[in-house]
MIDOSE-1310 file (N, C-alpha, C; in nm, 2 decimals, decimal comma, always signed):
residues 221
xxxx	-8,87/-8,60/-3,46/-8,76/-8,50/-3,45/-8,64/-8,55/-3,37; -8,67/-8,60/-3,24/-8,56/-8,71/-3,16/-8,48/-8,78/-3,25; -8,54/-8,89/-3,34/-8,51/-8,93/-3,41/-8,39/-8,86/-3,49; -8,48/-8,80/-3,60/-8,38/-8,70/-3,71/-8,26/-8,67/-3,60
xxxx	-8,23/-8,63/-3,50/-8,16/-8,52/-3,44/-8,04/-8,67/-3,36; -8,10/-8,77/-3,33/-8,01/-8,91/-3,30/-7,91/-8,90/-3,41; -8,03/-8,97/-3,56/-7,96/-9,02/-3,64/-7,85/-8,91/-3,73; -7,86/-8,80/-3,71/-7,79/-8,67/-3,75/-7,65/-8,67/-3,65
xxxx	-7,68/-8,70/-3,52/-7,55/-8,74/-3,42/-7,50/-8,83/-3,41; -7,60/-8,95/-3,46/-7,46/-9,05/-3,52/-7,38/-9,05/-3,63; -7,45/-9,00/-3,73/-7,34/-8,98/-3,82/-7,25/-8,88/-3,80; -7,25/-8,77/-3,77/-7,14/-8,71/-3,69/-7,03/-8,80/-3,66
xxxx	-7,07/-8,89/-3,56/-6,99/-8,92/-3,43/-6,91/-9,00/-3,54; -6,96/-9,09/-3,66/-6,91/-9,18/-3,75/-6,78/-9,15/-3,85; -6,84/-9,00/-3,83/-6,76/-8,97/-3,99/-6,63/-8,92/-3,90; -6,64/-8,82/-3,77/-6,52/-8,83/-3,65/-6,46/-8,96/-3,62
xxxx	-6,50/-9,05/-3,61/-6,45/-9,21/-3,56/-6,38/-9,23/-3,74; -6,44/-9,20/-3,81/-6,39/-9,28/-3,95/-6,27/-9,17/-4,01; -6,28/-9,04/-4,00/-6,16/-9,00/-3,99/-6,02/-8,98/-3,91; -6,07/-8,99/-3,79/-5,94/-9,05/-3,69/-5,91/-9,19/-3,74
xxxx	-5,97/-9,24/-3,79/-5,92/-9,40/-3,82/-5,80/-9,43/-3,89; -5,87/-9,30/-4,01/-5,76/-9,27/-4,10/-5,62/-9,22/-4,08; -5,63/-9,15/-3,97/-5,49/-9,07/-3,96/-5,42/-9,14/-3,79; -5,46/-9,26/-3,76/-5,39/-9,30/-3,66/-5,36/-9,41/-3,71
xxxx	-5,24/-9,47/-3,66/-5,18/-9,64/-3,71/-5,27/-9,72/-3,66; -5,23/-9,87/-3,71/-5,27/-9,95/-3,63/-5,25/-10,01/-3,49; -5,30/-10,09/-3,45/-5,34/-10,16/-3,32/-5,15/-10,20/-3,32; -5,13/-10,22/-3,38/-4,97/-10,31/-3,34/-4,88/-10,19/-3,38
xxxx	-4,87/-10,12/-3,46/-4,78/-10,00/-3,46/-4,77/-9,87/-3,37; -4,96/-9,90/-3,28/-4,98/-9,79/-3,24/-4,91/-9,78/-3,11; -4,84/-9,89/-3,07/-4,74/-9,89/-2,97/-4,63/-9,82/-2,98; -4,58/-9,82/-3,08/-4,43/-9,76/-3,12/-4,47/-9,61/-3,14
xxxx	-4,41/-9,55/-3,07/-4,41/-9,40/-3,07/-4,35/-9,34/-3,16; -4,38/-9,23/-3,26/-4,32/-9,22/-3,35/-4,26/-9,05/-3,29; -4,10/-9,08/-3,21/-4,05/-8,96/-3,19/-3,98/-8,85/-3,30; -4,03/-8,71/-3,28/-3,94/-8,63/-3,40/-3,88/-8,49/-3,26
xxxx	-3,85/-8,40/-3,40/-3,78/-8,32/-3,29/-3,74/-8,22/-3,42; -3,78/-8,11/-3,35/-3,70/-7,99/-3,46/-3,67/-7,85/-3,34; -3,58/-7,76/-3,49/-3,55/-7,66/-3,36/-3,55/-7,51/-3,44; -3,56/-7,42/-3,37/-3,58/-7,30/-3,49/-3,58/-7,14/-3,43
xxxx	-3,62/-7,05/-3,42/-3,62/-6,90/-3,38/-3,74/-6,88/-3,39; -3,74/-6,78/-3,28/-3,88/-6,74/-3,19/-3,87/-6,57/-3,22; -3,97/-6,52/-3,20/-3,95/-6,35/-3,17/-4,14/-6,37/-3,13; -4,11/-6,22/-3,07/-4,24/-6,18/-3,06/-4,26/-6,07/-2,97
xxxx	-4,40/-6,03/-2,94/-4,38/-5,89/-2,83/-4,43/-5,95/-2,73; -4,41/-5,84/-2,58/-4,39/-5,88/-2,44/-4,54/-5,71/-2,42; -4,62/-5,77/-2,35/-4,70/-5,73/-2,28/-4,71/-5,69/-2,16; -4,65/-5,64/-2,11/-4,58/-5,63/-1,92/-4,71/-5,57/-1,87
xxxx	-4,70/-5,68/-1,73/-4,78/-5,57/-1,66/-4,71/-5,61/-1,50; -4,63/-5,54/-1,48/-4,56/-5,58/-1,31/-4,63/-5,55/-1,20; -4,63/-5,63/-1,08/-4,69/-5,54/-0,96/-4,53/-5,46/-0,90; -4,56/-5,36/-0,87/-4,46/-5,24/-0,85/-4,51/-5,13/-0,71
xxxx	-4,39/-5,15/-0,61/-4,45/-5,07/-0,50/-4,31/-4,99/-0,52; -4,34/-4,86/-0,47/-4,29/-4,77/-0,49/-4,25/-4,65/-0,40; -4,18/-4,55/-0,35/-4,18/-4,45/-0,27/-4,22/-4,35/-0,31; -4,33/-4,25/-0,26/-4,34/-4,12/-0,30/-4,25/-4,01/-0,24
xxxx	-4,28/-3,89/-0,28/-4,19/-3,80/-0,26/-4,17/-3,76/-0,08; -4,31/-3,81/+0,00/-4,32/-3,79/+0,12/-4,24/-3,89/+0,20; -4,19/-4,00/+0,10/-4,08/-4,11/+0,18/-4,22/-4,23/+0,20; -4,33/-4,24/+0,19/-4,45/-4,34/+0,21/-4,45/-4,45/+0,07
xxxx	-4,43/-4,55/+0,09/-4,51/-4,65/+0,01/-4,58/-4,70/-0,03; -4,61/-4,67/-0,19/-4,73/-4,67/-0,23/-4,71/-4,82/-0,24; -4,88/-4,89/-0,31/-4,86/-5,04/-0,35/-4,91/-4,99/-0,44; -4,87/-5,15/-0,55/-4,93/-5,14/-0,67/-4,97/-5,03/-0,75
xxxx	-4,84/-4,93/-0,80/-4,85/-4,87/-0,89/-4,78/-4,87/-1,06; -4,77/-4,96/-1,08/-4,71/-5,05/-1,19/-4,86/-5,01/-1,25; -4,77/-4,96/-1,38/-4,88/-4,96/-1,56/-4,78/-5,06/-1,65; -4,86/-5,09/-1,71/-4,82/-5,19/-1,86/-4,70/-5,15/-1,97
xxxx	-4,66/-5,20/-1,99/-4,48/-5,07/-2,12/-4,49/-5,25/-2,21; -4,46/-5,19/-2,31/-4,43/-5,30/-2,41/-4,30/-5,38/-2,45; -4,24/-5,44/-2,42/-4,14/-5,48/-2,50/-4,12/-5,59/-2,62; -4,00/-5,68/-2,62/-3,98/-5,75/-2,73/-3,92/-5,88/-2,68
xxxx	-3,94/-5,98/-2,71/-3,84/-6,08/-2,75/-3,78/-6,18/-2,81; -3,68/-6,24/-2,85/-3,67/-6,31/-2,92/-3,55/-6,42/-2,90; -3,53/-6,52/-2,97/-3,42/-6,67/-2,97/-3,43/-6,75/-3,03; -3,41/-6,87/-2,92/-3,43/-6,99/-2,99/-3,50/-7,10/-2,93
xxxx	-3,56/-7,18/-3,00/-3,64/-7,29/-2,94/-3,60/-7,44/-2,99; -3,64/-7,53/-2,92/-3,60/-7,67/-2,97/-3,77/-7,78/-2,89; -3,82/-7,81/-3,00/-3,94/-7,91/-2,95/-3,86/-8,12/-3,01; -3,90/-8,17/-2,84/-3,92/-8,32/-2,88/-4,06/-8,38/-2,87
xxxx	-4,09/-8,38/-2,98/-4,24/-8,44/-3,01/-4,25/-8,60/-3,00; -4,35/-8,66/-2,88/-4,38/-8,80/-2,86/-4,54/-8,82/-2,92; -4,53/-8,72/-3,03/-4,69/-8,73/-3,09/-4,78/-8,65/-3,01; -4,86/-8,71/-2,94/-4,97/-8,65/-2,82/-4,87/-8,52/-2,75
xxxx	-4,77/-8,57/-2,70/-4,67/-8,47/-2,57/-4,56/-8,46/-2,67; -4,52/-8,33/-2,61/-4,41/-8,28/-2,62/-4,35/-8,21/-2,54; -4,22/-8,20/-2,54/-4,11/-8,09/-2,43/-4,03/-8,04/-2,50; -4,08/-7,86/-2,47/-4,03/-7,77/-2,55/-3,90/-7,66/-2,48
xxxx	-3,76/-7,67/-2,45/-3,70/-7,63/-2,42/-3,67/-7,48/-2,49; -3,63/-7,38/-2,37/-3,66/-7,23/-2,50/-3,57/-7,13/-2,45; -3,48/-7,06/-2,47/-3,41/-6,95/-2,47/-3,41/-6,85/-2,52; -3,48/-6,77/-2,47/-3,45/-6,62/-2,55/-3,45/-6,49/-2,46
xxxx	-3,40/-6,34/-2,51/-3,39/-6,21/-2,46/-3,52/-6,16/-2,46; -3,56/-6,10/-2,32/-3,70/-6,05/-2,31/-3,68/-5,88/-2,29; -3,69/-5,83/-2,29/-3,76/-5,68/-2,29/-3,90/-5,68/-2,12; -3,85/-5,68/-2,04/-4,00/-5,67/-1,94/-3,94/-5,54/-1,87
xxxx	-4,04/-5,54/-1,77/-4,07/-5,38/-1,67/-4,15/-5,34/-1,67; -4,16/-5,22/-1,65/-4,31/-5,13/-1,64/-4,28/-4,96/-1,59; -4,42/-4,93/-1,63/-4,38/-4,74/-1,61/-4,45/-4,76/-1,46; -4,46/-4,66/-1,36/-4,50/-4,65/-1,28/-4,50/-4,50/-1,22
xxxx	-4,60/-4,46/-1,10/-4,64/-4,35/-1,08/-4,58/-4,33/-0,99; -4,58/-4,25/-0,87/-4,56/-4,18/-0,70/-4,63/-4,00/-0,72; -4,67/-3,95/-0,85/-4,73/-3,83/-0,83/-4,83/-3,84/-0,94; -4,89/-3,75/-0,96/-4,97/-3,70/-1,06/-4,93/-3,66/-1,19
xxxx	-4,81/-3,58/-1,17/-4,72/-3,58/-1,29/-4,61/-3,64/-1,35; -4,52/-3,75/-1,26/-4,40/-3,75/-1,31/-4,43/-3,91/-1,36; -4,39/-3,94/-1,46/-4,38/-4,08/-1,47/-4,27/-4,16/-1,49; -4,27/-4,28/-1,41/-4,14/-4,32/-1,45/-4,13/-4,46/-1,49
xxxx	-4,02/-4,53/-1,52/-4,01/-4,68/-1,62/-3,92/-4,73/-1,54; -3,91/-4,86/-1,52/-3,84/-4,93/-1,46/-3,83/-5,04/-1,61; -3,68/-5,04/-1,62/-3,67/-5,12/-1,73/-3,58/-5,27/-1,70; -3,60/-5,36/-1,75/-3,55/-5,50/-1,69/-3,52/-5,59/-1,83
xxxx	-3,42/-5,60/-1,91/-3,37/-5,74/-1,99/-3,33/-5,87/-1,94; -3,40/-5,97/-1,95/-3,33/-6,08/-1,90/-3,35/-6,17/-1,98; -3,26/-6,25/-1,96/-3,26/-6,41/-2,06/-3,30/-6,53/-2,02; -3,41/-6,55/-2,06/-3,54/-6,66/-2,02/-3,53/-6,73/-2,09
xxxx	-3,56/-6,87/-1,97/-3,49/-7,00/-2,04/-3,66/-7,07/-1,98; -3,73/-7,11/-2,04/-3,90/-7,20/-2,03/-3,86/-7,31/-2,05; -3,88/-7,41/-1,95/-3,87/-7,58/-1,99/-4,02/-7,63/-1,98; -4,09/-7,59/-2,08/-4,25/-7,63/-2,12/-4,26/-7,79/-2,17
xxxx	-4,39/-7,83/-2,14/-4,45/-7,93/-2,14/-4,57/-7,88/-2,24; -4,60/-7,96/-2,37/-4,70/-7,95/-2,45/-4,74/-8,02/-2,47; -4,91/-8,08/-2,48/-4,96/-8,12/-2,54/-5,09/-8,10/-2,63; -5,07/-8,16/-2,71/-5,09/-8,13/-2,88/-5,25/-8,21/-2,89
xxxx	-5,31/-8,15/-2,96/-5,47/-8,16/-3,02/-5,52/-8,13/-3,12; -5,64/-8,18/-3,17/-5,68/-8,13/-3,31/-5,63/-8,12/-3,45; -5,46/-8,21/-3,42/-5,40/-8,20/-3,52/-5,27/-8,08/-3,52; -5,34/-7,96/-3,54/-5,24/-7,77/-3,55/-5,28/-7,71/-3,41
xxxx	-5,37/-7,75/-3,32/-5,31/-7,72/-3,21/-5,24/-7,76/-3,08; -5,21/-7,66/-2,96/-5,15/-7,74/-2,85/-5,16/-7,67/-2,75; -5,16/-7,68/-2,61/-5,19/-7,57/-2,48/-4,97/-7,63/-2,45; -4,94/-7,54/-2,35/-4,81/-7,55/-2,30/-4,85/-7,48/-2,16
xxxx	-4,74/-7,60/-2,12/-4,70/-7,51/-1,92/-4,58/-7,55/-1,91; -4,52/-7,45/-1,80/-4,41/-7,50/-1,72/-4,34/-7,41/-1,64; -4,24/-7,44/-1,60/-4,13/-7,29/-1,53/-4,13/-7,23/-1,64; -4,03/-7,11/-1,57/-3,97/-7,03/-1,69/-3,85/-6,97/-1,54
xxxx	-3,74/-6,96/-1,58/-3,63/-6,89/-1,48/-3,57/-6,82/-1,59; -3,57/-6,68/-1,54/-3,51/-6,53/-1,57/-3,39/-6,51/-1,53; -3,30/-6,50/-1,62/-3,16/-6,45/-1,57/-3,14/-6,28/-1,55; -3,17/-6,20/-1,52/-3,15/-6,06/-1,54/-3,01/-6,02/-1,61
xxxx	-3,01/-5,96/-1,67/-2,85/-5,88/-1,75/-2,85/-5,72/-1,76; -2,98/-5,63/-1,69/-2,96/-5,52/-1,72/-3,07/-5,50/-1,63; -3,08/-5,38/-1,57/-3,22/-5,32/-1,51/-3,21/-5,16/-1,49; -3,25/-5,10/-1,49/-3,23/-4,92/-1,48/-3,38/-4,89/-1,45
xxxx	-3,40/-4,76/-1,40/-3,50/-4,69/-1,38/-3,48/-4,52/-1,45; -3,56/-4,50/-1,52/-3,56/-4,34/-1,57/-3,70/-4,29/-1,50; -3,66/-4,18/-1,45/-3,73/-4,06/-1,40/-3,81/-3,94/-1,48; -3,91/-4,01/-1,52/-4,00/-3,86/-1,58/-3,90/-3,88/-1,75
xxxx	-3,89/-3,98/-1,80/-3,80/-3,96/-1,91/-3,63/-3,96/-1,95; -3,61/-3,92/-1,81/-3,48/-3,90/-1,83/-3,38/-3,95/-1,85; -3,27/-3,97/-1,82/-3,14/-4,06/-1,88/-3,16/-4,19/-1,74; -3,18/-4,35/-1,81/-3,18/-4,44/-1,70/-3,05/-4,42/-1,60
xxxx	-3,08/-4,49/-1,46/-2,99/-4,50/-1,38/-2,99/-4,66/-1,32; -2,90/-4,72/-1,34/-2,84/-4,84/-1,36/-2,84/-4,89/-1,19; -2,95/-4,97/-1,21/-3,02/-5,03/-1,07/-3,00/-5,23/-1,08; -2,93/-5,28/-1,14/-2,87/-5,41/-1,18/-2,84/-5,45/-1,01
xxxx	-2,72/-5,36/-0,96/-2,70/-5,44/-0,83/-2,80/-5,41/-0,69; -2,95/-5,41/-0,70/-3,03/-5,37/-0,66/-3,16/-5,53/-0,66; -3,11/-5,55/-0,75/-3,23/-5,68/-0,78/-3,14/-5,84/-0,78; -3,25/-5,89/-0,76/-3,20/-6,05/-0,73/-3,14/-6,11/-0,90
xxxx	-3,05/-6,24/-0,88/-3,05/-6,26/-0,98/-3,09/-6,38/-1,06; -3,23/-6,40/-0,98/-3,27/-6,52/-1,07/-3,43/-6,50/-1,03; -3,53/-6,48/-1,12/-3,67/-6,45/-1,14/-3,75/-6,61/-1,20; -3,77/-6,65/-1,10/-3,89/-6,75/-1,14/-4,02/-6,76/-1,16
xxxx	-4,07/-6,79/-1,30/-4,19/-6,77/-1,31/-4,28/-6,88/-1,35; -4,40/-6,93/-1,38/-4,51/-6,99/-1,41/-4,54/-6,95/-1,58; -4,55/-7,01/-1,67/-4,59/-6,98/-1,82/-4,70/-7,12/-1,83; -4,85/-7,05/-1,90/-4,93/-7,12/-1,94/-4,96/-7,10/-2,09
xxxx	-4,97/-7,14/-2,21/-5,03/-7,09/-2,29/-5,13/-7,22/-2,39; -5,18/-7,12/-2,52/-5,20/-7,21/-2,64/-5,11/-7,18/-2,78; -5,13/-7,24/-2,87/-5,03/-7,25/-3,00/-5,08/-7,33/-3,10; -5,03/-7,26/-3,20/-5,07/-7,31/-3,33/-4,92/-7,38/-3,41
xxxx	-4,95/-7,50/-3,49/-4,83/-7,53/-3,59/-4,92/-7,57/-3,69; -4,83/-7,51/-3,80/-4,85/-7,53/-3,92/-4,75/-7,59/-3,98; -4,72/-7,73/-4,00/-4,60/-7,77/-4,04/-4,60/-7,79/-4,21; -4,68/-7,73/-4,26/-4,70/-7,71/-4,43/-4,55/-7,52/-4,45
xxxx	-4,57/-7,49/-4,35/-4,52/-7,36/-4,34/-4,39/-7,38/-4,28; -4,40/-7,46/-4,22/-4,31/-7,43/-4,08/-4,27/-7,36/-4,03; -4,41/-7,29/-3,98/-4,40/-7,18/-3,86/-4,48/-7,25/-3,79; -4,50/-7,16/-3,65/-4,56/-7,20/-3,51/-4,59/-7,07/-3,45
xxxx	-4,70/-7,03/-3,39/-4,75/-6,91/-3,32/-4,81/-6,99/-3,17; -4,80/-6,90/-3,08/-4,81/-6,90/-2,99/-4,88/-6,78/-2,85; -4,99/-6,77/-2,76/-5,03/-6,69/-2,70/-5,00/-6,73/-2,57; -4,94/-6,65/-2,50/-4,85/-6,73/-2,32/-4,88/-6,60/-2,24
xxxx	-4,94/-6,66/-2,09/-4,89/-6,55/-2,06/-4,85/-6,63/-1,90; -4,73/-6,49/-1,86/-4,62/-6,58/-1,74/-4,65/-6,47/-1,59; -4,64/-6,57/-1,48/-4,68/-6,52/-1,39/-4,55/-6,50/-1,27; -4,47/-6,40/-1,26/-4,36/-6,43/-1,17/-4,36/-6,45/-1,02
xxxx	-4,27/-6,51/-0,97/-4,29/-6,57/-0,82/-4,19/-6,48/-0,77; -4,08/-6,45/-0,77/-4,02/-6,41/-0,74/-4,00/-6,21/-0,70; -3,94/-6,21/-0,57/-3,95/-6,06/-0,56/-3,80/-6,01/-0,58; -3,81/-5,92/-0,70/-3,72/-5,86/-0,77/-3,60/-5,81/-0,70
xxxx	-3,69/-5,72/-0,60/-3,58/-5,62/-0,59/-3,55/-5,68/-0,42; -3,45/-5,68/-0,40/-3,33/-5,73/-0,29/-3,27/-5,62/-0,20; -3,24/-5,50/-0,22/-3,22/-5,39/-0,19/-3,30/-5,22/-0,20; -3,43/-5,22/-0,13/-3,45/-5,13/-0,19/-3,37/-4,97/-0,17
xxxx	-3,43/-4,89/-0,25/-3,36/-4,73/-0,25/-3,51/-4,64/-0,16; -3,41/-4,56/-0,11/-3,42/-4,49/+0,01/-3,51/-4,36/-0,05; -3,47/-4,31/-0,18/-3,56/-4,19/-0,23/-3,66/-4,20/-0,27; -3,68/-4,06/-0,31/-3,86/-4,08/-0,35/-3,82/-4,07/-0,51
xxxx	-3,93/-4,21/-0,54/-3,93/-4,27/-0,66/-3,85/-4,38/-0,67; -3,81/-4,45/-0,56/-3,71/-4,58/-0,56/-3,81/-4,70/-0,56; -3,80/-4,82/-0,59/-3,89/-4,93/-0,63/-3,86/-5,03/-0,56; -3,92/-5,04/-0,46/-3,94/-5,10/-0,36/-3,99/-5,29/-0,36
xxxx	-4,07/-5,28/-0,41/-4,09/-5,44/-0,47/-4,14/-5,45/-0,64; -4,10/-5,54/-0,71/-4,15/-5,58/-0,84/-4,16/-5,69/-0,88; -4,24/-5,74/-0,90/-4,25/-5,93/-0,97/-4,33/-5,87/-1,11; -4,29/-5,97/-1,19/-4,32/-5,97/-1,28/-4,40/-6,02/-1,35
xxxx	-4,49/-6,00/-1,48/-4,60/-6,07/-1,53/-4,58/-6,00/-1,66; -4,64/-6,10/-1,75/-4,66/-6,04/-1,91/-4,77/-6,12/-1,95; -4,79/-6,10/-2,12/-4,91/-6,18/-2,20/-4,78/-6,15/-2,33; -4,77/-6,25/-2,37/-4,67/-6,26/-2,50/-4,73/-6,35/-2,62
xxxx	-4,72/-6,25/-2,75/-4,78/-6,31/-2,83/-4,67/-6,38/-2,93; -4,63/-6,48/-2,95/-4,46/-6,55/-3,01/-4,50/-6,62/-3,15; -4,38/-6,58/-3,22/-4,42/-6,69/-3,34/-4,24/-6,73/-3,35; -4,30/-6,83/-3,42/-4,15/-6,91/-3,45/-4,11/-6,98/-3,57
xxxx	-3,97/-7,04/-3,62/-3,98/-7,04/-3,75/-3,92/-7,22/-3,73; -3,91/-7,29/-3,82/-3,85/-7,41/-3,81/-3,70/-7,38/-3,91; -3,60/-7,40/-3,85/-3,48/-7,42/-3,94/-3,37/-7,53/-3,97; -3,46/-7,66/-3,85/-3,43/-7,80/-3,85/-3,45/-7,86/-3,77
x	-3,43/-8,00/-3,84/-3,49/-8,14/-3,75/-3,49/-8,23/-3,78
């Protein structure tokens, strides 16, 4: 049985060795890096989940009352592929925030647009897949808080203006298609808010966190 179960793993291991053989150059070519590079549009949805402290109506500080709210986003991307590695520079409009509590009844949203620029590091496996890391720095262009629903109140000069975060993910390419999908999720360092508000329901600290699920399109290269 040893046996059978060896010679069943070497061939395995044979027919892996004998197909990479196939699809990598030679010993003297295999030096020369065969660089490409394409660039294309991204969209996708934003999964928020912020840590969010808060004032209640007694004027006390809650922590961590941040719930999850969905947003969107979308742009452009540009990949330089060194085969194995790549560096994927990326800009696009995000949708983040989150609803959050101070009572039992009232709920409220803290809303945040910014324009996120990822300077990711990829590398590539298996052929159609890849894992990515790197920064990600948030420019903010809009931020408001609505109350229980109501008409937002424009809280922009209240928050910092640059949000740095951490993005880890995995990704698929299909370059028969050329498209690219991608699962990331980003972990913010930075504390949002700079000024807080004195009332109850004013938001006191927020950093930021999502799970984003992205696809992208190729439109040249």
């Amino acid at each position: 049985m040893k046996k059978l179960l060896f010679l069943a793993a070497l061939m395995f291991v044979s027919d892996i060795i004998e197909a990479q053989s196939r699809k990598r150059p030679s010993s003297r070519s295999r030096s020369q890096v065969n660089v490409t590079s394409e660039y294309g549009i991204m969209g996708g949805i934003n999964f928020n989940g912020p840590k969010i402290n808060a004032l209640n109506t007694g004027g006390n500080e809650l922590s961590d009352v941040g719930e999850g709210n969905f947003g969107f986003h979308i742009g452009l991307y540009s990949t330089i592929d060194f085969e194995l590695f790549a560096i994927q520079p990326e800009v696009y409009f995000s949708q983040q925030g989150g609803k959050f509590k101070v009572n039992a009844t009232q709920e409220n949203e803290f809303k945040l647009s910014l324009i996120q620029i990822p300077l990711l590091g990829r590398y590539n496996f298996l052929e159609y897949f890849h894992v990515l890391a790197g920064p990600q720095f948030g420019i903010p262009i809009q931020a408001e808080v609505s109350f229980s629903g109501g008409t937002g109140i424009d809280v922009k000069d209240q928050i910092k203006g640059l949000d740095v975060s951490a993005v880890i993910g995995i990704g698929v390419t299909i370059p028969e298609y050329k498209v690219n999908g991608s699962l990331r999720w980003s972990k913010g360092f930075t504390e949002m808010i700079e000024e807080p508000g004195t009332t109850s329901g004013s938001v006191t600290s927020l950093k930021n966190s999502m799970i984003q699920i992205s696809a992208s399109y190729v439109i040249g290269g």
